[in-house]
N, C-alpha and C positions, 0 to 999 in steps of 0.2 A: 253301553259301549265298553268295547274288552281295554283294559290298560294294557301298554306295550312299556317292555322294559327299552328306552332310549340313553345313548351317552349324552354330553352335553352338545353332539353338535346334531343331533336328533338323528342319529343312525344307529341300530340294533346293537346290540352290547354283546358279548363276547359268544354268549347263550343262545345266539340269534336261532342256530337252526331248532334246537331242541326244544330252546320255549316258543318257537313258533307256532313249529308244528304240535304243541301240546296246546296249543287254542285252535288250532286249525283242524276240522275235521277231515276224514279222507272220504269222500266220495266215489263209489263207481261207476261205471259207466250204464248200470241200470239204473243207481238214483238219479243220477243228472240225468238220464234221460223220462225217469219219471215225474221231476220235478220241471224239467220245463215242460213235457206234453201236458201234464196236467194244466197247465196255464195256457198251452200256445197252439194242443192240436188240432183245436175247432177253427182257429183262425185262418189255417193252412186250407189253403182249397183244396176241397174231397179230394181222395185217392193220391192226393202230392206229398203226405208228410214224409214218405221216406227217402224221396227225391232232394226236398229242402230240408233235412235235420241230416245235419253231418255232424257226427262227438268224433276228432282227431286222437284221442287219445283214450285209456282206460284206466286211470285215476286222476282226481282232480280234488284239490285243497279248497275247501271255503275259506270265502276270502274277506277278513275283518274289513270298513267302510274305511276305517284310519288308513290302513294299507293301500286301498283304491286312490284314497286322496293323496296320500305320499306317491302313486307312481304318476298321478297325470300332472303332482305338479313338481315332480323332479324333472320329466322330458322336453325339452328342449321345442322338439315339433310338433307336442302338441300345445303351444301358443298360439292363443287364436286369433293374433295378428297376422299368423300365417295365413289365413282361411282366403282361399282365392275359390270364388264359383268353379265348378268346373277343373282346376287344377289342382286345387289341396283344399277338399272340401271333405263333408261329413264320410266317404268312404275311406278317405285317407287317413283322417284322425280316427277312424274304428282301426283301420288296421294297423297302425301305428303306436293304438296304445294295448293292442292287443299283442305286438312284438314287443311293447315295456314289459309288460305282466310278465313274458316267459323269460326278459331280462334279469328282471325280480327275482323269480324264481331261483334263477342262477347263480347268481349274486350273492344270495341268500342263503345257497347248497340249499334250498329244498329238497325233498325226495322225488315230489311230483309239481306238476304244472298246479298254477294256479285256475279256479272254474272260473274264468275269463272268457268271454265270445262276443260275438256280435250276432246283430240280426237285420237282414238285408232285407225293405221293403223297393216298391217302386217306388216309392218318393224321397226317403231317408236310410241312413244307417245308423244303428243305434250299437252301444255295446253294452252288454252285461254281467250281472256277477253274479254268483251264489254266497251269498253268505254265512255267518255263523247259525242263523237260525233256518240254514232250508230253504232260504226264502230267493226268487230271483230278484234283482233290483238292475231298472233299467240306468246308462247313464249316457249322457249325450255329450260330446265334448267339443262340438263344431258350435252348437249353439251361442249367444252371445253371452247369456248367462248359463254356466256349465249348474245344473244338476244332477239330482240323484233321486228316481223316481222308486221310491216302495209302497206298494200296498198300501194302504193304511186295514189296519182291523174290522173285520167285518166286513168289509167291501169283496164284490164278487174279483179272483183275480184274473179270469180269460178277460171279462167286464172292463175292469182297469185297463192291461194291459193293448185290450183294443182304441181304446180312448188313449190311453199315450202315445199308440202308434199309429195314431192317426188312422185307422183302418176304417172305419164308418162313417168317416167323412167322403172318404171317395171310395165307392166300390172297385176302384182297377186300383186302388192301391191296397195290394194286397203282399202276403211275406213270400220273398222269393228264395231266401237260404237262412239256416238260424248256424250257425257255426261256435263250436266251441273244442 
């Protein structure tokens, strides 16, 4: 885990932007984009990956675990007392906490967005991140207990990632937009 330099009221110290970005690596829109096809484009039903993989942007910062934890639990809505079926459910909190990240960013004077997205199935929305090591990590924040799902080593990760999204368990639930 990276150490952040915090003040005492655990908010970036004066250094924010420079020592950030001196952990944060910059990413382009070829690595993000070879880093999740390598995971995600077997999943995508033949001939659809270019339909469903939208990159908005052409650089994106990995994003340290501590930082994802400081933005879903600075935001206000994404409290999962909020969580109503149907009204403010798992789509809303992806997209909500995927508007914190680029608030983050701002916030922060980044230079770039943070590699924050989501990934739209038929049954759920999930959001994601790149982190320091390359690595994508799923995280779900409608759920009742919020996680953070990584790889573990060794383990295949299209494998993984199918089994966390649920995908083999039902054939029509399959990814219908991965956004980042």
């Amino acid at each position: 885990m990276t150490n952040f330099f915090f003040d005492a009221k655990g908010k970036f110290g004066a250094y924010s932007r420079r020592f950030c970005e001196n952990i944060m690596d910059l990413l382009d829109a070829e690595n993000v984009r070879r880093i999740i096809s390598n995971i995600l484009y077997l999943l995508v039903p033949s001939g659809k990956w270019s339909e469903r993989y939208l990159p908005s942007d052409k650089h994106w910062l990995t994003v340290p675990e501590k930082v994802i934890v400081e933005i879903a639990n600075s935001e206000p809505k994404l409290d999962q007392r909020l969580y109503i079926q149907e009204i403010f459910d798992c789509d809303d909190f992806a997209l909500a906490f995927k508007s914190r990240s680029a608030g983050y960013a701002v916030s922060h004077k980044l230079t770039n967005p943070l590699a924050v997205g989501f990934i739209f199935t038929e049954e759920h929305v999930w959001n994601f991140f790149i982190d320091e090591s390359w690595d994508m990590v799923l995280l779900d924040l409608s759920a009742e207990i919020r996680q953070l799902h990584k790889c573990p080593p060794g383990k295949n990760k299209t494998q993984f990632f199918q089994e966390k999204l649920r995908l083999s368990e039902n054939p029509s639930n399959e990814i219908t937009l991965i956004y980042i």
